[in-house]
Steps between C-alpha positions, in 0.01 A plus 500: 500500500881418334543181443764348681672308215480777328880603375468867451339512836688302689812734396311779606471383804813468552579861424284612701645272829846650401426878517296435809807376624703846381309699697529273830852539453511906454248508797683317696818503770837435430493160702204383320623538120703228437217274620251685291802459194563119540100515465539715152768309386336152505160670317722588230699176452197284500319769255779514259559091510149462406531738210815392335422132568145517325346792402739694324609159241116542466525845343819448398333244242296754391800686390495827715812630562422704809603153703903539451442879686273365754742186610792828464320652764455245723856435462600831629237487792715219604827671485336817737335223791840347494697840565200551765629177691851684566382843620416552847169634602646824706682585157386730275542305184282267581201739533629644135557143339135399636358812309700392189341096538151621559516700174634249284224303641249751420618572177469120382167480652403782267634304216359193524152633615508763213631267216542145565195389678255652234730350223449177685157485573409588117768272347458188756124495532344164594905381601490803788278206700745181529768758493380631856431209642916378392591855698296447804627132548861653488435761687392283836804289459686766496362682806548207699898424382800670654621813411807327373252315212339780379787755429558558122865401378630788295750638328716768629367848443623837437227701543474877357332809647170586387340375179616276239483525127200276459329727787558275787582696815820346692553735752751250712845711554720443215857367581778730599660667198910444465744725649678713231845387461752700697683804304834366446746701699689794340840568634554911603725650273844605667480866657800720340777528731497862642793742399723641746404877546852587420458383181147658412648845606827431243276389236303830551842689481586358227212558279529888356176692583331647217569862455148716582402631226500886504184680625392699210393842545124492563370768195377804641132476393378826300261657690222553356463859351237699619265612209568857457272742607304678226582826457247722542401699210478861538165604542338704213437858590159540484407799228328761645124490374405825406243705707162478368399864531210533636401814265543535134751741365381832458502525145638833350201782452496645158590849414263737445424589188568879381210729493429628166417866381117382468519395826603806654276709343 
């Protein structure tokens, strides 16, 4: 069971009432969400009072440095709940500049959950007891004072869109940039008066055309010589091969030899 003096806890608890209350108010009608945003308003005025009045000095004397950011960012959920005020419910800014309070919200919930409250609870130790018990008697005051008592005096803010350097988101709409300074105005220059045509035409006269130039005579082109036809060289008569005979000359017979006188006898 949490103990109810409990610091850490107690916070908890309170961020836990707070985005119960965000979803009431995106689940509900138009006619019910200023009701339901009076509601949110108050949990986060008496939750940040609490802090900066006692439990932040408390880590604060422990030197973290995270405090200055956290007390930024309740700073700048101020400045969005007070634009809220001025916006009527059937407009559609004040649908968009709810979305940008609940994640500021959301975002410093992350913070201190995530890095102060463990930083606390292992720096403060046996302190963390008397310190809840300081937080809860505040707190009941508070919840039973008028609104006008438990609103945070602060300074004026000019919030910027989306995170700052140290990480912090501030996501309320940053103020309206300057208008450029008007152009300074440049006088026309003077149109030239327009010459009578009676004096164009004379100054046309007047000026001697060039002389053409003389066309010269286009070259006649050589045209390109055929290549001469080879002449033919006069065929070789062909020598007659002689006749291969198909018998061999007859070769001359040889005379007879004379008969001598033996012979005859």
């Amino acid at each position: 069971m949490v103990n109810a003096i409990d610091p850490i806890a107690l916070l908890k608890q309170d961020h836990s009432r707070v985005m119960q209350l965000f979803m009431h108010f995106e689940s509900a009608g138009r006619g019910f969400r200023p009701g339901i945003l009076s509601d949110i308003e108050r949990a986060l005025q008496i939750h940040s009072k609490i802090e900066e009045e006692i439990f932040y000095p408390a880590v604060r004397a422990i030197g973290d440095q995270i405090v200055a950011e956290a007390i930024e960012e309740h700073n700048v959920v101020d400045h969005v709940l007070e634009e809220l005020r001025g916006v009527s419910p059937d407009d559609d800014e004040y649908v968009a500049k709810f979305k940008v309070l609940k994640e500021n919200v959301e975002h410093h919930i992350e913070e201190e959950e995530g890095a102060i409250f463990p930083e606390a609870m292992q720096k403060l130790g046996a302190g963390l007891a008397q310190l809840g018990r300081q937080m809860m008697e505040r707190k009941q005051e508070l919840m039973n004072a008028p609104m006008s008592s438990v609103s945070i005096a602060r300074p004026s803010v000019a919030p910027s869109n989306g995170h700052s350097g140290n990480g912090t988101a501030s996501h309320a709409s940053a103020p309206a940039k300057p208008k450029a300074a008007a152009k300074p105005h440049v006088t026309a220059r003077p149109k030239a008066k327009a010459k009578p045509k009676a004096a164009v035409k004379a100054m046309a006269a007047a000026k001697p055309r060039a002389a053409a130039k003389p066309k010269t005579a286009a070259k006649p082109k050589p045209r390109a010589t055929t290549r001469a036809k080879a002449v033919a060289k006069p065929k070789m008569a062909a020598k007659a091969k002689p006749r291969a005979t198909t018998k061999a000359a007859a070769r001359p017979k040889a005379a007879a030899k004379p008969r001598t006188a033996a012979s005859r006898s």
